[in-house]
C-alpha positions in Angstrom: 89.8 97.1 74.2 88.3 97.9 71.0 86.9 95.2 68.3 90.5 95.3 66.5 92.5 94.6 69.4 90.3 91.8 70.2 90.3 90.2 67.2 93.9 90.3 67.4 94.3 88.8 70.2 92.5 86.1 69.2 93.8 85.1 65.8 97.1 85.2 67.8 95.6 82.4 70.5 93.8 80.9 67.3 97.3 80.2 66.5 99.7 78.9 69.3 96.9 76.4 70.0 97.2 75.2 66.7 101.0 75.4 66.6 100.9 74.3 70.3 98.0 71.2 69.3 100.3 68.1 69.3 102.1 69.0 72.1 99.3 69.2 74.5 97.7 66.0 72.5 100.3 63.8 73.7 100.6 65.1 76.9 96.7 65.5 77.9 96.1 61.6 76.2 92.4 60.2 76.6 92.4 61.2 80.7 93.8 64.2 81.1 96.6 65.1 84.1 96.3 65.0 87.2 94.4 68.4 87.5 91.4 66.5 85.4 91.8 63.5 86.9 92.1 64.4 90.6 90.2 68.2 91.0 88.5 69.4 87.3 86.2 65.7 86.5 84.5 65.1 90.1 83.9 68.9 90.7 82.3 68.8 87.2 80.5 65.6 87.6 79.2 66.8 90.8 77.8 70.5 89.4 76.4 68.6 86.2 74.4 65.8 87.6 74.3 64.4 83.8 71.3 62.5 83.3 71.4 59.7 80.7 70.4 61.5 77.1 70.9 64.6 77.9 72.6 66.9 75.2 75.7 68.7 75.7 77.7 71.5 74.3 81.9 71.3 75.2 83.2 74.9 74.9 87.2 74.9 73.9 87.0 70.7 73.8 91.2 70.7 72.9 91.5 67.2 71.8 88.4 66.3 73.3 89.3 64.4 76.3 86.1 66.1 78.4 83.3 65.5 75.7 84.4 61.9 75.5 84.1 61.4 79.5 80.8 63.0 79.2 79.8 60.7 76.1 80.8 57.5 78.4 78.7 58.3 81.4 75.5 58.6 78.7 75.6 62.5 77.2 75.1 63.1 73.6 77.8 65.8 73.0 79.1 68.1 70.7 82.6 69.6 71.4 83.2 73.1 69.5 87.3 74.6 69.3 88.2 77.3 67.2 91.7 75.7 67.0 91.3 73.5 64.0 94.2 71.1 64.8 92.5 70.7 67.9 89.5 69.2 66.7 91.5 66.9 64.0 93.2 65.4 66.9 90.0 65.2 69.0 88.4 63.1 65.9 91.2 61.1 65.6 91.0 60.0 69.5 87.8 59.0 68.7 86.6 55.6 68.3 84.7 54.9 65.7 81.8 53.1 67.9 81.8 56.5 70.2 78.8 57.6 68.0 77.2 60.0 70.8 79.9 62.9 70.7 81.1 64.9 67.6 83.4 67.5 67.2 82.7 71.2 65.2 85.0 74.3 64.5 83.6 76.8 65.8 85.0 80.1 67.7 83.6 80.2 70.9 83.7 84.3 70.6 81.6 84.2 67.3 78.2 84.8 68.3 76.9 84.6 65.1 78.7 80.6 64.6 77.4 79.7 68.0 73.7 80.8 67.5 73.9 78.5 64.1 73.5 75.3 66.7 69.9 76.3 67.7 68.0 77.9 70.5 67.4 75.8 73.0 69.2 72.7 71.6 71.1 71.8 74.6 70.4 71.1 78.4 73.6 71.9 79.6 77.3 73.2 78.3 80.6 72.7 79.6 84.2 74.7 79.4 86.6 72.8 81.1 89.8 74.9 81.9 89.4 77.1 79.0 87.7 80.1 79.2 90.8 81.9 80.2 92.0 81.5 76.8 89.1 83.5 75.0 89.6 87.2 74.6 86.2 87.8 75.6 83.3 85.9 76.8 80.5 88.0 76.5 79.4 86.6 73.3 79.7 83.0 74.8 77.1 83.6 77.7 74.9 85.8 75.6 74.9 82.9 73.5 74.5 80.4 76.0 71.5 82.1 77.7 70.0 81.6 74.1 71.4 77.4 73.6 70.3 76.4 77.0 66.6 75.0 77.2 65.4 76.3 80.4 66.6 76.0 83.6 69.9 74.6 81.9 73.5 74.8 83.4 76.9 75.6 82.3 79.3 74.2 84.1 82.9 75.6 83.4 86.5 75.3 85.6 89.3 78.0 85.0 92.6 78.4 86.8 91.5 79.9 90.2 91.6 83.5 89.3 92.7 84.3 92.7 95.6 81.9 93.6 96.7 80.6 90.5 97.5 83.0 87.9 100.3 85.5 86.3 99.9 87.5 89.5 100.4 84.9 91.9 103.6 83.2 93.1 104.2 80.1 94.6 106.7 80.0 98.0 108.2 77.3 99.9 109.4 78.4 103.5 111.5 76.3 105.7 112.1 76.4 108.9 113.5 74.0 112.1 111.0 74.0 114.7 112.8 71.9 117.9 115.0 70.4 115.8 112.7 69.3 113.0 112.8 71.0 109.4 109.3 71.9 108.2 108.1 73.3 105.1 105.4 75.4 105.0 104.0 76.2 101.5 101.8 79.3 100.3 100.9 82.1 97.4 102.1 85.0 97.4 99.3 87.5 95.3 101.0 90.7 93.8 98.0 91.7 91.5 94.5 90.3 90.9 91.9 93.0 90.8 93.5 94.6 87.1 92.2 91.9 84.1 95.3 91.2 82.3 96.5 89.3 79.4 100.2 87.7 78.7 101.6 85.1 77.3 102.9 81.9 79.2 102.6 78.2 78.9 100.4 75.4 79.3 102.8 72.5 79.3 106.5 72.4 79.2 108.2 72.9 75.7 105.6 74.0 73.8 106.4 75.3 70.5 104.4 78.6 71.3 103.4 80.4 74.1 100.0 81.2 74.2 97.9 84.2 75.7 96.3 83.6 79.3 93.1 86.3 80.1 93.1 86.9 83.3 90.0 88.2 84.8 89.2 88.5 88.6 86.3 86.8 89.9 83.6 90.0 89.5 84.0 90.6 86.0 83.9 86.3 84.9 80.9 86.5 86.9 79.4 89.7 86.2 79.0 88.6 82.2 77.1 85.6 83.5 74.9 87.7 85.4 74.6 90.4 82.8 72.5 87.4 80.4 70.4 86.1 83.1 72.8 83.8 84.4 72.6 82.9 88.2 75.4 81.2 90.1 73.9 77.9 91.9 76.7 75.8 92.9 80.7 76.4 93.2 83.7 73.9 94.5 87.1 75.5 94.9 89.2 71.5 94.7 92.4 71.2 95.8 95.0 68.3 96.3 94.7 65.9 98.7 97.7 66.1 101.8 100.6 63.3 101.0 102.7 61.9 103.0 106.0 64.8 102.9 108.1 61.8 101.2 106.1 61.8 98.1 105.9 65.6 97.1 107.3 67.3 94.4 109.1 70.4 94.3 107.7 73.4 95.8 106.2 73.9 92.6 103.9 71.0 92.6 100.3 72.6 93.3 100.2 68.6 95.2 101.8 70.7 97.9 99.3 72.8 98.7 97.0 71.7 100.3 94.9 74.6 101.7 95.3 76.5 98.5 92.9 75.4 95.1 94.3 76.0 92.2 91.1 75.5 90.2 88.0 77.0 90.0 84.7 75.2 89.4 81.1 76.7 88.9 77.6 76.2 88.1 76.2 78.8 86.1 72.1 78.1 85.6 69.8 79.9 83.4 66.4 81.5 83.9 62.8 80.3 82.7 62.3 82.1 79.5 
């Protein structure tokens, strides 16, 4: 795509997420759904390892639901969206005794705004669940290889790129064996290998749909790699089995239970 196009792309995300902010305020609250609650927080809690004092940077914070976790468990942490109704709700869901984490505008995909913050100023950074919203993310880890002290991490979760995007499909089969209906649930995957970008929704009855970047798993990877980055540590969560009497509709990812529907990775930089 060339500079233009991307730009566009992004003022348009720029704007559903602000058109989009109150929506996905109320519905996200201070804990998140049950994909933060039950797959995205103990994956990242795991990969991070936070140490008391340490200093983190929150790429895409939203309302800022992640960098206040973090702040709780002893992090000093700055949360940085380019959605500036975003960050007004995130300040406003923050207490006024919560002194460790503050919240910045700041594009994520401006290299320049991101290298402002200071070489080497943090030990670790976060993205939780957003980096298929950016139209590109080369600037972020070229940035990050130069934010990160060394041997820092960044520790990010996106929809699984393989099971749980536009390409994907979700089924529900059902079938009597000996007399006994069964329901057997799986993805069907008509495209992954293509990086794509349309426009869906993250929550029901948004006022906007909003653009979703899909990239398969070589090319989010490969622009880690490209700035030094190696990959230490992945989990690949999904939902617990239930009792058939409590799921959802075939479209509750609860329901599938061999299938993860998130993606969760430790990125660590080299000694410089």
């Amino acid at each position: 795509m060339t500079d233009a196009s991307i730009n566009s792309l992004n003022e348009q995300t720029r704007a559903a997420w602000n058109a989009n902010s109150q929506i996905w305020d109320e519905r996200m609250g201070d804990e998140g759904n049950d994909f933060h609650q039950t797959l995205i927080r103990p994956s990242t809690q795991r990969l991070l390892n936070l140490q008391p004092g340490q200093k983190i940077l929150d790429v895409g914070c939203g309302n800022g639901l992640t960098s206040r976790w973090l702040a709780s468990l002893g992090a000093q942490v700055l949360g940085i969206d380019f959605a500036e109704e975003m960050i007004i709700n995130a300040c406003k869901r923050t207490k006024p005794d919560e002194t460790s984490v503050k919240f910045q505008v700041l594009d994520a995909t401006d290299e320049t705004a991101l290298l402002r913050l200071g070489e080497n100023s943090f030990d670790a950074a976060v993205s939780t669940m957003a980096l298929m919203d950016m139209a590109q993310i080369d600037p972020l880890m070229r940035s990050l290889a130069k934010l990160l002290r060394p041997k820092g991490c960044f520790v990010f979760s996106v929809c699984h790129p393989c099971f749980n995007h536009v390409g994907a499909s979700m089924l529900a089969e059902t079938s009597d064996v000996e007399g006994k209906l069964v329901t057997e649930y799986s993805i069907k995957v008509k495209s992954y290998l293509e990086p794509s970008s349309i426009s869906g929704l993250a929550v029901e009855n948004q006022p906007q749909p909003h653009i979703y970047f899909h990239r398969p798993l070589h090319l989010l990877l490969s622009s880690a790699f490209h700035f030094g980055f190696v990959l230490d540590g992945l989990e690949e969560p999904a939902f617990p089995t239930q009792d058939p009497a409590q799921t959802n509709s075939f479209g509750g990812w609860n329901n599938y239970n061999q299938i993860p529907p998130v993606f969760v990775a430790r990125l660590r930089s080299g000694e410089r």
